[in-house]
N, C-alpha and C positions, 0 to 999 in steps of 0.2 A: 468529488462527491462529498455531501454535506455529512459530517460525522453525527452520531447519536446520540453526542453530547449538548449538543443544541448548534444555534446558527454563531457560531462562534466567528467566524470570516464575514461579515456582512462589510466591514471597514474595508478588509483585503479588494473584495468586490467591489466597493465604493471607489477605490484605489485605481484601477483597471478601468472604470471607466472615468477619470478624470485625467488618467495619465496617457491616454490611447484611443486613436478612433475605430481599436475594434468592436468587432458583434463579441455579446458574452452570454456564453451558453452554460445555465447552471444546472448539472447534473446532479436528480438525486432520485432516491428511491421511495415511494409512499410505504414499500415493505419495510423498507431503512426507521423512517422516520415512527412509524406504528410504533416498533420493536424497542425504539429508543424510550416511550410511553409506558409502555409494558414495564421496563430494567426499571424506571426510575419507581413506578406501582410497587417492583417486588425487593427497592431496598428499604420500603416503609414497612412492607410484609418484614422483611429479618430482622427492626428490632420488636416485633410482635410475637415473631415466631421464628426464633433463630436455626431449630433444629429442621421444620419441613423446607423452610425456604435453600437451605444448605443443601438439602436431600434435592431438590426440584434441579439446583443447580447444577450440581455434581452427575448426577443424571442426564443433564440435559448437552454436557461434553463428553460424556463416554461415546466414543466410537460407536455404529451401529445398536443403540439404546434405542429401545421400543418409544422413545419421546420422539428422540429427532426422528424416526423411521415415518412414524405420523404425522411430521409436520409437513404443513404443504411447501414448495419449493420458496427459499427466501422468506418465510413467516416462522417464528420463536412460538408457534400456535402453542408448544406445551406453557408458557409463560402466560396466557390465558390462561389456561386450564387452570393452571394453580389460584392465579386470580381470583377465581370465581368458581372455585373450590367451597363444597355447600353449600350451593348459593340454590335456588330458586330459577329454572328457564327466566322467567322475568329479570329477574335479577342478574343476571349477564348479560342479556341482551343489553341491560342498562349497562353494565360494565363495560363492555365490547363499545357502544354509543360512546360512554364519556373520555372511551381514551382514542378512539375516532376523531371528537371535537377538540382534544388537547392534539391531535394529530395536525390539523388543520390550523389551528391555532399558533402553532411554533412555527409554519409556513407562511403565517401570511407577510412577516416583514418583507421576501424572496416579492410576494404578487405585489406588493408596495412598488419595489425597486424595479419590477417590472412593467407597472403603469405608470412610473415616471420616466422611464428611459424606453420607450415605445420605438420598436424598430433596429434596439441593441441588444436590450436583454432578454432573451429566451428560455425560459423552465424547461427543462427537457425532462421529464419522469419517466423513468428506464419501464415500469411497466403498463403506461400506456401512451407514449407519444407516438404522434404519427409517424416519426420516423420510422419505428418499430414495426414488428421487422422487417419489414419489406426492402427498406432502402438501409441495412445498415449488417453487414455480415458480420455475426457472434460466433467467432470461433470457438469461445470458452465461454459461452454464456452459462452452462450447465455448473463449470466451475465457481463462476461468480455466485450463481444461489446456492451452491455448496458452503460454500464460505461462511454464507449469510445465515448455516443453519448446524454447520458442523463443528466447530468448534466456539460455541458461545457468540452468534453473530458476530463475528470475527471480520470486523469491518473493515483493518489494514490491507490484509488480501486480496479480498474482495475487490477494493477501492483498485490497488495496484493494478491485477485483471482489468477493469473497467478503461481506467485510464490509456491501457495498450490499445483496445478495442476502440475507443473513441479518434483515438489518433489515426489508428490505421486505414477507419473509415472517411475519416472527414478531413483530418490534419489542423495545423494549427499550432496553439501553443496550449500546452494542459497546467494549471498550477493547481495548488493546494488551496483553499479559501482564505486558509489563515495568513497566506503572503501579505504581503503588501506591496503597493511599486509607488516610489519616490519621487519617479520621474519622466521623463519620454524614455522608450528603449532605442526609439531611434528606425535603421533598417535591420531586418533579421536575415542573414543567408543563411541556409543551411544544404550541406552539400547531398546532391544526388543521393535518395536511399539510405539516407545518415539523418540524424538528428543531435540537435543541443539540448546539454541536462544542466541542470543547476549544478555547481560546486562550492559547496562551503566547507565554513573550516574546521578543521577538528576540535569538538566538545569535550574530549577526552582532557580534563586539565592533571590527570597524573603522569600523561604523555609532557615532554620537552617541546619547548616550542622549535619552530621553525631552523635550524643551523645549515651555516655553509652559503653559498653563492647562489644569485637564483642562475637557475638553466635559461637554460633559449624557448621563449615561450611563455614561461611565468609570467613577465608584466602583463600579458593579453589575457591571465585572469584575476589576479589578484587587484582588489579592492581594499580601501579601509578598513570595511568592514572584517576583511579575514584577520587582519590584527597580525600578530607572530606566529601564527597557526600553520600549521601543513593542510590540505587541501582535502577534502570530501566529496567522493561523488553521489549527488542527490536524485531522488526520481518524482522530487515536488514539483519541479516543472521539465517540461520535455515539449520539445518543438520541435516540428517535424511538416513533412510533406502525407497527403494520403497516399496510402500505398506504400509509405517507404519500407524497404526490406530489411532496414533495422529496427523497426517496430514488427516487421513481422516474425523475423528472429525470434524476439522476445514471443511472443503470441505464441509462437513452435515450440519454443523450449519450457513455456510450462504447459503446454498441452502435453508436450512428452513427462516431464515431470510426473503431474499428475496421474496420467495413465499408467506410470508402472509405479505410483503410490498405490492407484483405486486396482490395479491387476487386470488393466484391460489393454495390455500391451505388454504380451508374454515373451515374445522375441527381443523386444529392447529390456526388458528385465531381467531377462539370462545375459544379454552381453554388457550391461551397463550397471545394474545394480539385482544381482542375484540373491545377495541375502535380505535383501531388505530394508535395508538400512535408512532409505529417505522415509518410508512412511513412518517408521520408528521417532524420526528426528521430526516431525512434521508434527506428530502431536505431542513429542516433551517438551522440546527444545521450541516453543512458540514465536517468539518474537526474530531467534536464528532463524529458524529456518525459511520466516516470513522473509529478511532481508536475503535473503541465498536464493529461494527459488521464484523470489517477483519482485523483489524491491528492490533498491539502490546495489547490494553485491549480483546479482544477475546484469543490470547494466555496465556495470564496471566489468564483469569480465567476457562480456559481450564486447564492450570497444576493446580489451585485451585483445583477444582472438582477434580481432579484423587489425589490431594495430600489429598482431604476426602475419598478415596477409592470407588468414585462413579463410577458407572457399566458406560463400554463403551458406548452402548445403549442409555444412558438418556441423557450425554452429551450437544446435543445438546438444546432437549428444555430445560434441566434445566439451561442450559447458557443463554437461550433469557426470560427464568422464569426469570430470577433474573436481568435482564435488563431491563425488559417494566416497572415495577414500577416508575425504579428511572426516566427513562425517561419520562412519565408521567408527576411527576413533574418538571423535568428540562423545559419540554414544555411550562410549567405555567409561568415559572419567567423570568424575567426579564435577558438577555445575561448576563449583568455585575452581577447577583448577582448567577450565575450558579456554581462558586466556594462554596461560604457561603450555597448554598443549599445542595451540594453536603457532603459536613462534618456534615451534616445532616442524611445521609445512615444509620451510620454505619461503623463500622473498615474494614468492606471489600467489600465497597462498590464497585459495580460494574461497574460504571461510572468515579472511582478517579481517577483520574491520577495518582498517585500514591502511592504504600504502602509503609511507609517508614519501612526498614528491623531496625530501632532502635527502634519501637515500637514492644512490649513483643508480643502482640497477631498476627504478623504478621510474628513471625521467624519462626514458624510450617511452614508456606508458604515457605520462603524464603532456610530455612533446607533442603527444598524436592527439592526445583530448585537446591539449590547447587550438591547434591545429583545424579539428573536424567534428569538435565535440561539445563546447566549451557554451553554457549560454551566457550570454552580458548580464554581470551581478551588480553593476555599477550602483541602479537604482533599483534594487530588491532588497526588501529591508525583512530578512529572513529570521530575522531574532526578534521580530514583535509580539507582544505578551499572550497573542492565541496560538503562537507553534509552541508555548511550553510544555504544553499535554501531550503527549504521545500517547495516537491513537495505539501503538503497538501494547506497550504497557496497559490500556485500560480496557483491550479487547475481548483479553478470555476470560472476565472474569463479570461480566455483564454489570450489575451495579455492587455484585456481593464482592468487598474489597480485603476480605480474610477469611479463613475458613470460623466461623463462627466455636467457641468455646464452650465445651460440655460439662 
């Protein structure tokens, strides 16, 4: 899904169909795209008016805030409001109009690529394509416009959501825009009910690179590109069959998630997280808790679990079991010292950032993704200059990028 910073991946796209003869289906949202309109309108608002724009903001991620309560499912409507704040009926309608036609405007390069590749490339708009709903089961669609309205159009999440959904109904291969591919991929297998994730290499450069022997398995993922790095598991791309019960795994365990965040699932909240702890961690801890309960640490210790030969079935709570502790304490300390606590788990811990594949007790892990899990990085050119943004970083914070100074 096209983030709201603009069409940043249009290359990536261009990429995919020159490197492959498949159909490419670009998912995005017209509530997405509005909303991206609106942020950009209201960081021209903050340096005019630093103190309401900050007030508008601040409001508008507070939990259960009379803004968000108003808003309609997946629309930032208080970000109008503000807008067109004083304004004259007339004069919003024109408001509302012009960022409509700035709407449409930043899509059409998408209908371009789409009249010239007739019969590969399909716009799929989440809220009105034919597919919808009829042919397409939303497990979490509820959660997806959650996302889109609860913590600052929080479009990481959201995206993460979406991408399960799309798999589980259609299958395929799902990437980020901002990929690029270099080359043929070639043939894809992937095994029964399983699925391949990207893995690339560790960014972290205060971490040591790579030491010791590779294990059995390593050459079947290692490419140039991972350089002396230890291994990352990504959820940029993810290929899969429809239906597979590791996409729906995933699909389970944040429907569980969620429901004993929102408290509509009082039985698994007494046995799995009684004090509370994930919704706490879910609105401080942003970008954590985004990787733990839908993005790259949720897959990773998803193939954990099945690489213990753990029953489909349990999956899900045994992945939010072995989460609320560490978060628990993550909650307790202090942001800066969330690392040092974290090496505190345990070798597999559920919170790490990551397992480095040169430590002994973690190549059982890493043996099995090579194995059953692993997708061909050969020609994915993963470090191209539109994945430097991290949508996670510039999620909750819509276009206001410091609390403004009084």
């Amino acid at each position: 899904m096209e983030s709201a910073k603009g069409l940043k991946g249009l290359d990536g796209i261009q990429s995919w169909l020159n490197n492959t003869d498949y159909d490419v289906w670009i998912w995005w949202d017209d509530a997405h795209v509005f909303n991206g309109e609106t942020r950009k309108e209201m960081g021209k608002g903050e340096k005019e008016d630093p103190k309401s724009a900050r007030s508008v903001f601040d409001q508008s991620v507070e939990p259960g805030s009379e803004l968000r309560n108003n808003a309609a499912p997946g629309l930032d409507i208080h970000n109008l409001r503000f807008l067109s704040r004083n304004k004259s009926a007339d004069e919003k309608l024109k408001k509302a109009l012009e960022l409509i036609k700035k709407t449409q405007a930043a899509l059409q390069p998408l209908r371009t690529l789409e009249a010239k590749n007739k019969g590969r490339v399909k716009l799929c708009n989440l809220r009105k394509h034919a597919f919808l709903p009829g042919q397409m089961d939303w497990m979490n669609r509820d959660l997806y416009d959650l996302e889109l309205r609860d913590r600052g159009m929080f479009f990481a999440a959201a995206s993460d959501i979406l991408r399960y959904e799309i798999l589980y109904n259609f299958g395929g291969v799902y990437l980020d825009v901002d990929l690029q591919l270099t080359g043929p991929l070639g043939e894809l297998t992937v095994e029964q009910d399983h699925a391949l994730v990207a893995i690339e290499d560790d960014k972290d450069e205060t971490q040591k690179p790579y030491t010791g022997n590779d294990w059995a398995g390593r050459k079947n993922i290692r490419v140039e590109a991972h350089g002396q790095r230890c291994f990352y598991v990504m959820n940029n791309i993810v290929a899969s069959h429809a239906g597979s019960r590791f996409i729906q795994s995933l699909r389970q365990t944040i429907r569980l998630a969620y429901d004993i965040v929102l408290l509509k699932n009082g039985k698994a909240k007494g046995e799995i997280d009684p004090k509370g702890v994930l919704a706490v961690y879910r609105q401080k801890v942003i970008t954590g808790s985004v990787l733990d309960l839908s993005g790259p640490n949720l897959i990773r210790d998803t193939m954990y679990l099945l690489s213990l030969n753990r029953p489909w079935a349990q999956l899900p709570a045994v992945n939010l079991s072995r989460l609320v502790p560490e978060v628990d304490e993550l909650n307790r300390v202090d942001p800066k010292n969330r690392k040092a606590k974290q090496a505190e788990f345990g070798v597999h811990a559920r919170t790490a950032a990551i397992w480095r594949d040169d430590i002994v007790q973690h190549q059982g892990f890493w043996a099995w993704v090579a194995a059953y899990g692993s997708f061909p990085m050969k020609h994915v050119n993963w470090k191209a200059p539109a994945t430097k943004e991290s949508d996670c970083r510039i999620a909750g914070m819509q276009v206001l990028k410091e609390k403004a100074k009084t």
